[in-house]
C-alpha positions, 0 to 999 in steps of 0.5 A: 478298922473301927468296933462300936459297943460289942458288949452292952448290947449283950448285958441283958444276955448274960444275965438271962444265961446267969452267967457273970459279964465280964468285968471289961470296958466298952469300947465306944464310937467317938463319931457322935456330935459333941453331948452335953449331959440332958440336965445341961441343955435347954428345950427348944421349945417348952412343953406346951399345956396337954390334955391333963387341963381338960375336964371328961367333957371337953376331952369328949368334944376334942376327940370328936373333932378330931375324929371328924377332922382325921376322916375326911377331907378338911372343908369348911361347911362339913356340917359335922364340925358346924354342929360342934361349934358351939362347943368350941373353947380355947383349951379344946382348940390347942388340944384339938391342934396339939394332937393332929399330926398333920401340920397342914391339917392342923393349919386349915382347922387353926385358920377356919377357927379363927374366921369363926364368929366371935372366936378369937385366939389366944396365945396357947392355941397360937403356941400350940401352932406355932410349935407344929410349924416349927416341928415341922419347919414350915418357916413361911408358915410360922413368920405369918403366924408370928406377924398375925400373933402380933396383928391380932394384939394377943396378950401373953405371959412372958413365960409364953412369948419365950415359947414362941420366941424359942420356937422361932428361933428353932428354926433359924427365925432370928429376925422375926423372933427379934421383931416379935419381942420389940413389937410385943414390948412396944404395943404393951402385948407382955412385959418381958422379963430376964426368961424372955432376954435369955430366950432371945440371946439364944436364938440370936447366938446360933445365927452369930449376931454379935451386936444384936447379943450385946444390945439386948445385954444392955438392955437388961442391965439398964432395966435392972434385969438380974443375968443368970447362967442362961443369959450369959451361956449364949453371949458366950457362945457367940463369940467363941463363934465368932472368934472374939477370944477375950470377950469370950475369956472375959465372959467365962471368967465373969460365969466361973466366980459366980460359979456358973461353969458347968461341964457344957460351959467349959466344954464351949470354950473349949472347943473354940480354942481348939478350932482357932488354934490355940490348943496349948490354950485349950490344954491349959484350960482343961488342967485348970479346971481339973484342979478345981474338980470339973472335967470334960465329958468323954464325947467332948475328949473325943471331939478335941483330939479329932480337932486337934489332929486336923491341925497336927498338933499330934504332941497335944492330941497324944496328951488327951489320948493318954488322959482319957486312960488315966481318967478311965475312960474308954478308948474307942477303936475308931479314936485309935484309927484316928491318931494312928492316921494322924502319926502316918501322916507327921511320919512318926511310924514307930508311935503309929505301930505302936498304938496300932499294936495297942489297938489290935490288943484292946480289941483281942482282950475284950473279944476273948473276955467276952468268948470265954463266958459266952455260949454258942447263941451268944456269940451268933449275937455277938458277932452281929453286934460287932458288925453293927459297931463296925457299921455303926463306926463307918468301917463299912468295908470290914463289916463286908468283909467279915460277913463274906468270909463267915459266909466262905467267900473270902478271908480277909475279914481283918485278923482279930475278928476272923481269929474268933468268928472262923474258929472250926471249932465254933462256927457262927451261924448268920441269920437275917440281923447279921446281914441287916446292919451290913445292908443299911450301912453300904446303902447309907455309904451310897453303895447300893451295888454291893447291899444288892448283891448281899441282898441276894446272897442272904436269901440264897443262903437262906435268910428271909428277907423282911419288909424293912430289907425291900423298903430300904432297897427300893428307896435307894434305888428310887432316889437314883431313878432306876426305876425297873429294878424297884419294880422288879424288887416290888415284883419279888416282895409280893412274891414273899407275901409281903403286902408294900406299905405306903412308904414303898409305894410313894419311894416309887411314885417319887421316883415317877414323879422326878422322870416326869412320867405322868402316865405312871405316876397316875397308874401308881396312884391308883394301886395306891387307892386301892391299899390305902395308901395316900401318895405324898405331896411333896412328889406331886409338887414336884412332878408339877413344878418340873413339867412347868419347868419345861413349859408343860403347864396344861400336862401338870394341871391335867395331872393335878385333875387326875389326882383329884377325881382319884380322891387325893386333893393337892395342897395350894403349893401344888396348886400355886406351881402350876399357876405359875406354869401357866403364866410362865407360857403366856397364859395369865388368864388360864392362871387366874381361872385355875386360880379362881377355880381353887378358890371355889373348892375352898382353898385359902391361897396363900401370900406366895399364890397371890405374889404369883398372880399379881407379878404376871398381872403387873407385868403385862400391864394389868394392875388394877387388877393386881391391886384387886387382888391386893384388897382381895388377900387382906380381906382374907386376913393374908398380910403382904409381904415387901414383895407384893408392894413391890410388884405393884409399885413396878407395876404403876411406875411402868404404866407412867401412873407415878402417884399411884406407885407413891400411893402404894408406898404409903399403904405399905407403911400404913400396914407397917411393912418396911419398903427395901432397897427394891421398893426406892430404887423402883420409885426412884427409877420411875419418878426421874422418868416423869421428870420429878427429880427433886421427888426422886432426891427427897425420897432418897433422902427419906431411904436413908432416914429410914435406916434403908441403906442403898446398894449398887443398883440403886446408886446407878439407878438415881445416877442414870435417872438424874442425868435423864433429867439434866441434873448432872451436877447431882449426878455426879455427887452421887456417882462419887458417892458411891465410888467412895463405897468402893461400889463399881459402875456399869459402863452405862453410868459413865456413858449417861454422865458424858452424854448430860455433861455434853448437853450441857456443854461441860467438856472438862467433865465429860474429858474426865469421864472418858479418862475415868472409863479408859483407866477402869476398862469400861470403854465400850467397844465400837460395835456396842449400841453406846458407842455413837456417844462415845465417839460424838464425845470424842468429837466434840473434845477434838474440837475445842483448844481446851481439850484437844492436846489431851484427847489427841494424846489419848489417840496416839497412845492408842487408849481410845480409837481414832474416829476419823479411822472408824468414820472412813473420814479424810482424817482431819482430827488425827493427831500430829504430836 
């Protein structure tokens, strides 16, 4: 059993009732994540500029805007936001930006300024976008922008590059924060300085990229840049993530003689030698820092002795235990729960029952402090705040219990708290919180059987249900798609006269939406029309993507046509599923009319739209007009991604124009995108096709220049390609090659290799390919396609004197089979040994 903070939530009562609180600790959950005080702790991202820098005027203009933009429909030739172009300064733009709060809405008014004659961004209004995606986390979103920052050659302050670099980093960017400091410090864009160095080091440990953190740490030093308790807090965190105990030791040490050990410090490494194992360790550290005045915080204590029952470590745990006592911090009743299971399970009852004991006296010692200076209303909010700290503390079962034996419905509520709450003398009064709190925590547990059956029972004991009650409800029951009781719950709300708001209704059209009823989904949006209520795109998005899912492409776009004559517009992801739909059941041109379609209503079509299209065109042979599209997107400002190159490489190389795919390739570089493994092995695969082996080699070599480092398929793609071409002697380097790699090959890459070296009549090669393929088991089986080549081999070796006495030993041990046997043959090759 476990009891949250009973009493402060009742503070501000006694004082109200000028009565004296009494003089008693509280009991603390100790299931909060590990707290670092808030003066320790970084911002994700800096507060960007507000409204403070604008005069009157500009404000006026700023609010006009957004007015505009909040009213309507965003479209480009609204001549009411054309009139207040001329108006439009950089302080208005990422004022306008900072206070939308729509990140797609912010996006379109971002991106049709910038298309705007003369207007080009500066880096506060790209901050100020680049902090709503990364509130948002519209990761694809903010890696564009961040290559655009770039491409647009934006100068900046480092104080402003360590804001985008944080907000990358906030979520999870690591490579693109890491590519935008280089470019920015290679092109000139902003000197960094230790700020931006320590803005880096800390989104560069949180994806535990050890080698990265230590090269840009040189990096600073060889610029003569100063560290500071920032730069370092990162390097340490990284490799306490990483386990590197005496780096990480080694860090700490350098931090604690320039005096940089604060509480958060001291509680990372901490932690660390906890979760490694080295919990005397981690005692011994806490000791040592107490005799030099610094100690942990309580949340931290709690998180170590979670850390260290896990590991049973029950001697060390009971250490903390009693140390937070003797520091006065409280012993939450959950802590208690915690090394009483841990004893349970190392069987040391006697000390379990003993604290078990101690518990139940902490929890009747504070409960009657509290009763003997609380009134009758006072202890109706005391109990219903012990029942959200049970809630609060995941006893959910307890609170239950309480609740229905206060209601007469049992009395197993837990013998502390039934002493007190069922007194005859005093009896407790529920009201509608009391069955809140229980409420919520049984549907966060998942146990929406029991919420709705205590649902019904706090409006038959006279409770009135609020507008929260039936919203919570009926989500839970949405997400688990039964739909018929929402509506019945939806039924009852109207009944009550309460009016649904916009999260009821789009909890049901969610629910609609995943059964893929369209009909339903469609009638809801309606009602919804009629309210107000704009139903989210994430749902249409997904309704759309599960009917493509089973080829229902012309029902999803029928649906998206509905939704835009009822007035609620898709966005270009909706829009791009169905596309994609479209292609997927053999109707690429039916894409590309929808796709043209949306972009003469004004939609800006992304990178992930245009990918769609040009893959399905590339596919069947159209790349010209995959190349169209192409130029189309750039002259849009969209920059291709690696993947768009790369369909339009596959694409030319398997229409045989080869020097047309190498062409792509260059314009790739020329943009300064880097080609992948993908991009060489097409190449490389098509070039050896065409007969230009000695292309092939060179551009491999260039791959591996290039720091771009083959995998699997791409060594058996050169393999393959090269004995195709005659060349098994390369082949066979590079089939070595990448053995040495420990990468295993496919059985067709032994069968290409046998069949080149039986072209060219080097039978002692093709004898040790064919014991290779016995010894690694990939010896195809008689019915398989390859197996003609196998046996022509085997033939072949049976014939000449060099290798007959071994191949016929391989028979009569049964590792290959007999081919006269397969063949029906008279048997002349069978073996006589």
């Amino acid at each position: 059993m476990a009891l949250s903070r009973i009493i402060k939530s009742n503070q501000i009562l006694f004082k109200s009732t000028k009565l004296i609180p009494p003089n008693s600790s509280l009991l603390h959950s100790c299931k909060s994540p590990l707290f670092f005080p808030s003066n320790q702790r970084r911002p994700i991202c800096a507060k960007h500029r507000n409204d403070n820098f604008l005069s009157s005027d500009q404000i006026n203009i700023s609010n006009a805007f957004i007015s505009i933009l909040i009213k309507h429909p965003f479209s480009p030739n609204n001549p009411e936001l054309n009139n207040l172009v001329p108006l439009l300064t950089h302080k208005i733009v990422e004022s306008v930006l900072n206070n939308l709060k729509n990140w797609r809405l912010a996006q379109q008014f971002f991106t049709w300024v910038s298309s705007l004659p003369g207007y080009k961004h500066n880096i506060y209004t790209y901050n100020a976008m680049a902090s709503i995606l990364s509130r948002a986390r519209q990761n694809a979103q903010l890696k564009a922008l961040a290559l655009d920052v770039v491409d647009s050659n934006c100068s900046m302050n480092p104080g402003a590059l360590g804001f985008f670099i944080r907000c990358l980093g906030s979520v999870g960017l690591v490579d693109e924060a890491n590519n935008l400091f280089d470019q920015v410090k290679r092109i000139g864009l902003c000197v960094p300085n230790s700020y931006n160095y320590n803005c880096l080091l800390e989104a560069l440990s949180k994806s535990n990229l050890i080698d990265l953190v230590e090269t840009r740490l040189k990096e600073m030093r060889n610029l003569g840049l100063e560290f500071d308790k920032y730069t370092l807090t990162p390097v340490l965190q990284v490799y306490c993530i990483a386990g590197q105990f005496d780096k990480a030791l080694s860090v700490f040490n350098e931090m604690l003689e320039r005096g940089w050990v604060d509480e958060h410090v001291l509680s990372i490494l901490v932690v660390a030698l906890s979760k490694w194992g080295e919990v005397d360790k981690a005692i011994e550290l806490i000791d040592r820092m107490e005799e030099r005045g610094m100690r942990l915080n309580e949340k931290t204590f709690y998180v170590l002795i979670h850390g260290f029952v896990t590991q049973s470590r029950m001697d060390k745990a009971l250490c903390l235990f009693d140390k937070i006592r003797k520091l006065g911090f409280c012993r939450s009743v959950s802590l208690f729960d915690v090394m009483i299971g841990g004893l349970c399970k190392n069987n040391e009852r006697e000390k379990a029952l003993s604290l078990y004991s101690e518990e139940e006296e902490e929890m009747d010692r504070l409960l009657q402090q509290c009763w003997e200076y609380v009134g009758s209303q006072p202890k109706n909010l005391l109990f219903n705040s012990v029942l959200e700290g049970l809630v609060r503390n995941g006893s959910i079962d307890t609170a239950f219990n309480l609740i229905q034996s206060v209601m007469g419905n049992n009395r197993n509520g837990g013998s502390v708290l039934v002493k007190y709450f069922l007194n005859e003398k005093e009896v407790v009064t529920l009201n509608t919180n009391s069955f809140t709190s229980v409420i919520n925590g049984l549907l966060g547990a998942g146990k929406v059987d029991m919420a709705l059956s205590l649902f019904r029972e706090m409006v038959q004991f006279g409770c009135n249900p609020t507008l929260s009650h039936y919203n919570d409800l009926i989500d839970a029951l949405c997400k688990l798609n039964r739909l018929e009781e929402s509506y019945e719950l939806l039924r009852q709300m109207k009944e009550m006269g309460l009016e649904p708001t916009h999260f009821t209704h789009n909890c049901i059209f969610g629910c609609l939406c995943r059964l893929e009823d369209v009909e339903g989904a469609v009638e809801l949006v309606r009602k919804m029309r009629f309210y107000g209520h704009e139903p989210w795109i994430k749902y249409s998005t997904l309704l759309v993507k599960n009917l493509c899912k089973h080829e229902k492409a012309v029902e999803a776009c029928k649906f998206l046509t509905d939704m835009a004559q009822e007035g609620f517009l898709p966005d270009i992801i909706t829009y791009s599923a169905a596309i994609n739909g479209l292609i997927k059941i053999k109707s690429v041109d039916k894409g590309l009319e929808l796709f043209q379609e949306i972009c003469a209503r004004g939609y800006c079509p992304d990178v992930i739209s245009y990918n769609i299209l040009i893959k399905a065109l590339c596919k069947a042979k159209r790349v010209a007009e995959a190349e169209g599209l192409l130029n189309d997107m750039m002259l849009k400002g969209l920059v291709p991604s690696e993947v768009t190159y790369n369909y339009l490489i596959d694409g030319w190389c398997k229409n045989g124009e080869i020097d047309r795919a190498m062409l792509c390739l260059s314009k790739m570089f020329g943009k300064e995108r880097e080609a992948n493994v993908i991009t060489y092995a097409t190449l490389v695969d098509g070039l050896c096709k065409f007969g230009r082996p000695d292309d092939a080699l060179k551009l491999w070599d260039e791959m591996g220049r290039k720091g771009c480092i083959p995998n699997r398929i791409a060594y058996q793609t050169l393999v393959n390609g090269l004995c195709k071409c005659g060349r098994s002697s390369a082949a066979l380097v590079h089939f070595n090659e990448m053995k040495e790699k420990e990468m295993r090959p496919d059985s067709y890459i032994y069968i290409a290799l046998i069949s080149a070296f039986l072209s060219d009549t080097n039978l002692t090669c093709v004898l040790d390919m064919l014991k290779e393929m016995v010894d690694v088991g990939n010896l195809p089986d008689p019915l398989d396609k390859n197996f003609p080549i196998i046996r022509g081999a085997i033939c072949k070796l049976l014939e000449d004197a060099r290798t007959s006495f071994s191949i016929k030993h391989f028979i009569a041990e049964g590792k290959i089979p007999d081919v006269s046997l397969l063949e029906g043959a008279e048997g002349r090759h069978k073996p006589s040994i």
